[in-house]
N, C-alpha and C positions, 0 to 999 in steps of 0.2 A: 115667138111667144114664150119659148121655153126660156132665151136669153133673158126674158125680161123678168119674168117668173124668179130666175134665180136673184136677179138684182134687184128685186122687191124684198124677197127675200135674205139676202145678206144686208139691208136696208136695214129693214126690221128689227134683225139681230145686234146692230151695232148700237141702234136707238134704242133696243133695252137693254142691251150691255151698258150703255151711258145713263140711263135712268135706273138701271138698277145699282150701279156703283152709287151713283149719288143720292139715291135712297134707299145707302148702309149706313150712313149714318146719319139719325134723327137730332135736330133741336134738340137739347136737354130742358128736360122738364119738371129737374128739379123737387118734384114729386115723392120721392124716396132717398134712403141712404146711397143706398145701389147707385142711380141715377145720378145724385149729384159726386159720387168718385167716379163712376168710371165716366163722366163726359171729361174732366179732366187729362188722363190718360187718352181715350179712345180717338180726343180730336186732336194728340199731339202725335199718333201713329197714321203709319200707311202714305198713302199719295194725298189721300182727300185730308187736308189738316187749317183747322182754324184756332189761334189763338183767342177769338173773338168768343166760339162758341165753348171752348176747354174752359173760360175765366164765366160764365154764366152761372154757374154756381158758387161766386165768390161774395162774398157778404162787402158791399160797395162802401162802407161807411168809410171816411178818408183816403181814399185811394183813386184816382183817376184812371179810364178804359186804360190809358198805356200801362200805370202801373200794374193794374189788373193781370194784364196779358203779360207781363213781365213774372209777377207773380206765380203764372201757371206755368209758365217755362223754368222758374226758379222751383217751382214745385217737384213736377217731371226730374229735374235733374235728381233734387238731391234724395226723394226714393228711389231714383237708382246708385247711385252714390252706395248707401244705405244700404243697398239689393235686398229692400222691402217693397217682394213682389207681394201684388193683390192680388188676393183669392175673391172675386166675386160673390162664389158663394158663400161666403161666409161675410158676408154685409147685407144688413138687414134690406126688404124691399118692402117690408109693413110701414105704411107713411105716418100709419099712428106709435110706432117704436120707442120703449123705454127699457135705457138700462135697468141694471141693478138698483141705483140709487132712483129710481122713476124721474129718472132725466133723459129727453129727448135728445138722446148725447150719443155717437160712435166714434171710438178710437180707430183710427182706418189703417194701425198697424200696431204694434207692441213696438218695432224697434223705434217708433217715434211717438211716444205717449204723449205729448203735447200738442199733437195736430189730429182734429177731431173735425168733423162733420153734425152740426146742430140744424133743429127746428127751427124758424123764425117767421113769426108771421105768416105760416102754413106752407112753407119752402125749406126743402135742406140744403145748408151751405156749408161752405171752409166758412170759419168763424175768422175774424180778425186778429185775433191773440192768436189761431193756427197760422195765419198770414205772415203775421212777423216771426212767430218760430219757424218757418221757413226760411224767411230772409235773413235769420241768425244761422241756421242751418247755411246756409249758401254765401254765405262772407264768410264764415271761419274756416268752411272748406274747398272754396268753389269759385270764389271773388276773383281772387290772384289768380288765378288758370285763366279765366275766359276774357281778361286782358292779353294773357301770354298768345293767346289761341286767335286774337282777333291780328297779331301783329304775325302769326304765321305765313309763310308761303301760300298758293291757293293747291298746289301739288298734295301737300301736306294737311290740308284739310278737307279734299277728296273722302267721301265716302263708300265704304264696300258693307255691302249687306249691313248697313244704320252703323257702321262704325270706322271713323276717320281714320286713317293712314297713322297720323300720329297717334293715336290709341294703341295701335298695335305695336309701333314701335315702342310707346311708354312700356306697355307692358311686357313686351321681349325685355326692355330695360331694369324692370322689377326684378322679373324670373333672373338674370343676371346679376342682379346684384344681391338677390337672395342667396346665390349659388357663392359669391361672392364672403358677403355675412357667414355661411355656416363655416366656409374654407377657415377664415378666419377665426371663429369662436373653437372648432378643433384644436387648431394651430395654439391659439391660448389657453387649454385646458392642459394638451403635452408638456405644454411651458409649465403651467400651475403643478405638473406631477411632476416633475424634475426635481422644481426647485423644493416640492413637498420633502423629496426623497433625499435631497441632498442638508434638508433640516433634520430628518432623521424623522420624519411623520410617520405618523401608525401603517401598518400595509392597509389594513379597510378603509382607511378614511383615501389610499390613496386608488385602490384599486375603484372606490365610490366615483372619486373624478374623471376616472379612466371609463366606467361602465357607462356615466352621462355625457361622455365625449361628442361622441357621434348626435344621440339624439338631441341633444342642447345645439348642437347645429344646425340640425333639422326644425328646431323650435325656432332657430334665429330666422333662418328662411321664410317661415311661415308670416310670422310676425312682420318681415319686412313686406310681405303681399298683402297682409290682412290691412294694415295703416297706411301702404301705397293706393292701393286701387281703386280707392272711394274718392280721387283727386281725378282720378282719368274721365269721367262722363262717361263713362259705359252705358250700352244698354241694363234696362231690368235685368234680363234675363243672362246677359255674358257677367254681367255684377253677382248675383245669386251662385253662379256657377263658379266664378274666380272667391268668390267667399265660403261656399261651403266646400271649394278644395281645399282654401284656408286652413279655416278651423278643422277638418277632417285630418291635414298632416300635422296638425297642433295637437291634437288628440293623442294621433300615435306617436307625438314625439315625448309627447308626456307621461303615456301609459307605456313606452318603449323604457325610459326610462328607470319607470317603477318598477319593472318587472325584470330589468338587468341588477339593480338595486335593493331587487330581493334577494339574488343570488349573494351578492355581497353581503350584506347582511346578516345571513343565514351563514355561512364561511365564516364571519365573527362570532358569532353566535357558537359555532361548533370548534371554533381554536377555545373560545373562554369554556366551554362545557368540559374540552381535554383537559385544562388546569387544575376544574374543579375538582372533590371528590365523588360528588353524585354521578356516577356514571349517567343514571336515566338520563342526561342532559345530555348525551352523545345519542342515544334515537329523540331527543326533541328538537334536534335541529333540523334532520329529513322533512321531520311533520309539520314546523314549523316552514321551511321551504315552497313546501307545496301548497299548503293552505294562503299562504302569501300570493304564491302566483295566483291559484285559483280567483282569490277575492280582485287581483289584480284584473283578471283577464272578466270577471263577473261585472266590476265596475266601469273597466274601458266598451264594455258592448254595451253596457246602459247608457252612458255618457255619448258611446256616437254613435247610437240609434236619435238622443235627443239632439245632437247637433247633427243630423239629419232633419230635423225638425219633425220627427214620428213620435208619438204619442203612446209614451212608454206605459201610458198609468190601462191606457185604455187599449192595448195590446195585452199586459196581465190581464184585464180585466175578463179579455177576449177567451185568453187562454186558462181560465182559473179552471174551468172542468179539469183540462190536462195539467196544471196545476197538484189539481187532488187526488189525480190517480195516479202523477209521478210521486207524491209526497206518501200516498199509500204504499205505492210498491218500492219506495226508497227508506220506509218505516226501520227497515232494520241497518242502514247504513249510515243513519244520521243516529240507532241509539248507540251503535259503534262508535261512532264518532264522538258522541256525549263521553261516552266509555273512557276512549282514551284521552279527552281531556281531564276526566276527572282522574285517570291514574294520571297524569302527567302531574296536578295539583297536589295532589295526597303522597305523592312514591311513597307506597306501600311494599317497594323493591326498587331493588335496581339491578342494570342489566349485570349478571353475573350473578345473582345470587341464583341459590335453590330455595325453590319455594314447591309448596304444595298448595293443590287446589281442588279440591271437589277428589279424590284419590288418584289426581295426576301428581307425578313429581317431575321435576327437570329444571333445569337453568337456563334461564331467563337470558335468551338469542338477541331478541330484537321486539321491541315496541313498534306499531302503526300504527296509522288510522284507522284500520277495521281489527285487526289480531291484534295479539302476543304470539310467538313464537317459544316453543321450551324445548331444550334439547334435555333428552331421558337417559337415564343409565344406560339404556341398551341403543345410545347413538340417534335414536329414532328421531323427528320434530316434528311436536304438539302444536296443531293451531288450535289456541281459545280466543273465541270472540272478546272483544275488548265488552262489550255491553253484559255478557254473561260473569266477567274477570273484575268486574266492578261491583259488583253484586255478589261475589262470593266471598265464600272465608278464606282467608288465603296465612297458607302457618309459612313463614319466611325464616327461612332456616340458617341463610344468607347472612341475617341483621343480629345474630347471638353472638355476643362478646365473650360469653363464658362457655363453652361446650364439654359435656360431659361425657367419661368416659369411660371403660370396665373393661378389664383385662382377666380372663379366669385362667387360673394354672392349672393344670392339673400333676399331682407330684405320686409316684411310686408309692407302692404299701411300705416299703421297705424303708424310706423315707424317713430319718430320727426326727423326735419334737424338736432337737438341738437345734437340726440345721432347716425345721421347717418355721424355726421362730430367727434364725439368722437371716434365712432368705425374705420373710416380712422387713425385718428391718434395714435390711440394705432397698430393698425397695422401696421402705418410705424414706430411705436418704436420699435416694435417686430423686424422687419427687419433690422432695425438699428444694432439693439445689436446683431444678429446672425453675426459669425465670419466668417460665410459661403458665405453670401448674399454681393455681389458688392451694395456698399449702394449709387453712383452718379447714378445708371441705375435703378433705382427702384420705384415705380409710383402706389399710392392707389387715387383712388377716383371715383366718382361715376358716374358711365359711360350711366344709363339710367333708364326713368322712362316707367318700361314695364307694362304691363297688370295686369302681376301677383303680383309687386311688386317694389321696388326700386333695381336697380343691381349694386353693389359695387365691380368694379376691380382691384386683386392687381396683377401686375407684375413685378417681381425681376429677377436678374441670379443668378446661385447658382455655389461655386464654386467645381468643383469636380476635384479630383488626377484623372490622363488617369487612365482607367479600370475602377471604382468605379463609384457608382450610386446617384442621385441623392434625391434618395424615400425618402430616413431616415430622410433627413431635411426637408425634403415637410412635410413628416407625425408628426413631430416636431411641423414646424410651426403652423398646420390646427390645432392643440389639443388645441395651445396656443391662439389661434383665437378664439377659441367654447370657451374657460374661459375666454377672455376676453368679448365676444358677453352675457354671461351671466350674468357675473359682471355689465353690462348695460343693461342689461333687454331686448337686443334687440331678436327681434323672427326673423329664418328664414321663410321665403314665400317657398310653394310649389304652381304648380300651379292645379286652381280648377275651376271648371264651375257649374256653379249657373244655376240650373231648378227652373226659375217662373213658378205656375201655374196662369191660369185665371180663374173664374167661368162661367163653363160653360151657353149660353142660354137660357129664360125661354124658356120652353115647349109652344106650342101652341096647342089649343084644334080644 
């Protein structure tokens, strides 16, 4: 009894294992968008598969059942070809559905806008004009194969988990010959900088060829997968996979590029700035550097996040709270940043001068994106925010061509008029003949009779080139002053305070 028991029981199980396999997949009913794509796909998957039932949602006008069913196989191939997987859920399943244009119309992928799914006579079908964009689809890429593939060995067209032997081989034979392609496009770039070098080509323009060596290799690779493997008949899914690695090493080989590309760039950039005279242009090339890579590396994660196919717009969108509260709490690092571009457009300095600002004083170290840097009389360095340094008055002490200058003597009481009106005039000779001193502004004589002695004023301007100082002629003229003051005998006055005593009172007894 128990024997029988189980063999009723393992009866039962195998007869609805049999009946339930064979109803998982329903008749199409053509009913909805849904329905009439995926009976397409669904009856050309798994064990249970009908080309009879995959072609029921085909619009019948000119075409005979064989062509039909030909048709649905030509279909199946070439979204995968394509690796335009379907998302079900994103195909309508309202049988009353209209687009945009209030046409009872679904495009059943982007990467083939020509093959749609319509209304007709209260049924969704592949339209006829989708039929023949198929079969244009499938001669210009697909035709010539499936002769090759019918004249194959039967070893060779064995399949392992939905994919033939020779598929795999094809594409071991891509991946090689992409490896192949990049070896090569390197190998012609070294060529390309030899013979640059041996013309006598610019170094950026050659170092440029050199940076995109590699990744241009890397690009050639990809490229030869992305246009090979739409010929193999892949599955959907190993299609979608060998395509988004595609474009995913296309990406980086193009944003690898850019961003090797900046560095060069930026290296030109800062040789032409050494030439120039605007110093500032020796810290705009750092800033310039990094703001390059930045935008660099900001647009290769947008670009393959969408060649991921994720929804860049509606990820900000997700994110726009944190959005507003990074933009908040980065308020003061983008008005820094405003900051230093607009010193960068204006040079209201440059690096090396002395400038003053708000009652700092120092010379001007280094420009960034957030500071300036000023080195102080007393060694120290000033960081001022670039967004504060844009905004203020700034007296550039650095950019005076004429700088003015005052020498006070002071001369002995004993000091003759003679030789205190000799000693003016050998000093405005002195000044005369420096090539330095604006000689209509310049003014010796003797401005007061003090305590300590007679004070003899000279003041001249001195001319100085922007950047350069004034000292070396100052310390020029004062030497030339002390030898002429000597060659006259004259003495400087320091000043001094004279203790008289008195004799003390006599004593009284």
């Amino acid at each position: 009894m128990t024997t029988r028991r189980f063999f009723a029981w393992l009866l039962f199980a195998f007869v609805a294992t049999v009946a339930g396999s064979a109803s998982a997949k329903s008749v199409p009913t053509c009913k909805s968008p849904r329905n009439a794509v995926d009976s397409v796909f669904n009856w050309q998957l798994g064990q249970q598969q009908s080309l009879t039932n995959a072609a029921k949602c085909f619009e019948r006008t000119g075409r005979t059942q064989q062509k039909l069913e030909a048709a649905a196989r030509a279909l199946k191939l070439v979204f995968d070809a394509e690796a335009a997987q379907i998302e079900l859920d994103g195909i309508p399943e309202d049988p009353e559905f209209l687009d945009d244009e209030r046409n009872p119309r679904v495009v059943v992928h982007p990467r083939l806008p020509d093959v749609a799914v319509e209304r007709r006579d209260g049924r969704w079908v592949w339209t006829r004009d989708s039929l023949d964009a198929i079969e244009r689809h499938y001669k210009l890429k697909l035709g010539w194969l499936e002769r090759v593939v019918e004249r194959m060995p039967e070893p060779l067209r064995a399949e392992y988990d939905d994919v033939a032997l020779w598929q795999y081989l094809a594409l071991l034979g891509l991946l090689a010959l992409g490896v192949v392609v990049s070896r090569l496009l390197r190998a012609v770039a070294k060529r390309r900088v030899r013979r640059l070098m041996e013309k006598g080509g610019k170094k950026w323009m050659l170092e440029l060829v050199d940076a995109s060596a590699t990744p241009a290799a890397l690009l050639g690779a990809a490229l030869v997968l992305r246009l090979g493997y739409p010929q193999l008949r892949l599955p959907v899914a190993l299609s979608t996979l060998v395509h988004g690695g595609a474009r995913a090493v296309a990406t980086v080989a193009l944003f690898w590029a850019a961003f090797r590309s900046a560095d060069v760039m930026s290296a030109a950039l800062a040789e032409q700035g050494a030439r120039s005279e605007a110093k500032l242009d020796d810290a705009l090339s750092p800033v310039l550097r990094r703001t390059l890579k930045w935008a660099v590396v900001i647009v290769g994660l947008v670009v393959g996040l969408q060649s991921l196919e994720v929804d860049v717009t509606a990820l900000l969108a997700s994110l726009s709270i944190g959005t507003l509260a990074f933009g908040l709490a980065a308020k003061d690092t983008l008005a820094n940043f405003f900051g230093s571009v607009s010193i960068f457009v204006d040079a209201p300095f440059q690096i090396g001068d002395w400038i003053q600002v708000e009652g700092i004083e120092g010379a001007v170290k280094d420009v960034g994106f957030r500071s300036t840097r000023l080195r102080t009389a007393y060694g120290s360095i000033v960081v001022i925010p670039n967004a504060k340094l844009a905004d203020a008055k700034i007296d550039n002490w650095g950019a005076r061509r004429m700088r003015r200058s005052r020498l006070a003597l002071g001369l002995r009481h004993e000091t003759r008029p003679e030789a205190i009106e000799a000693l003016c005039a050998g000093i405005r000779a002195l000044l005369v003949k420096s090539a330095r001193v604006r000689e209509e502004d310049l003014e010796v004589v003797l401005t007061e009779l003090g305590a300590s002695g007679w004070n003899v004023t000279a003041q001249f301007f001195v001319e100085c080139a922007e950047g350069e100082n004034d000292s070396d002629e100052r310390h020029r003229l004062q030497l030339e002053i002390l030898r002429l003051a000597d060659e006259l005998g004259v003495r400087f006055a320091s000043p001094t305070t004279s203790v008289r005593g008195e004799p003390l009172p006599a004593a009284t007894a």
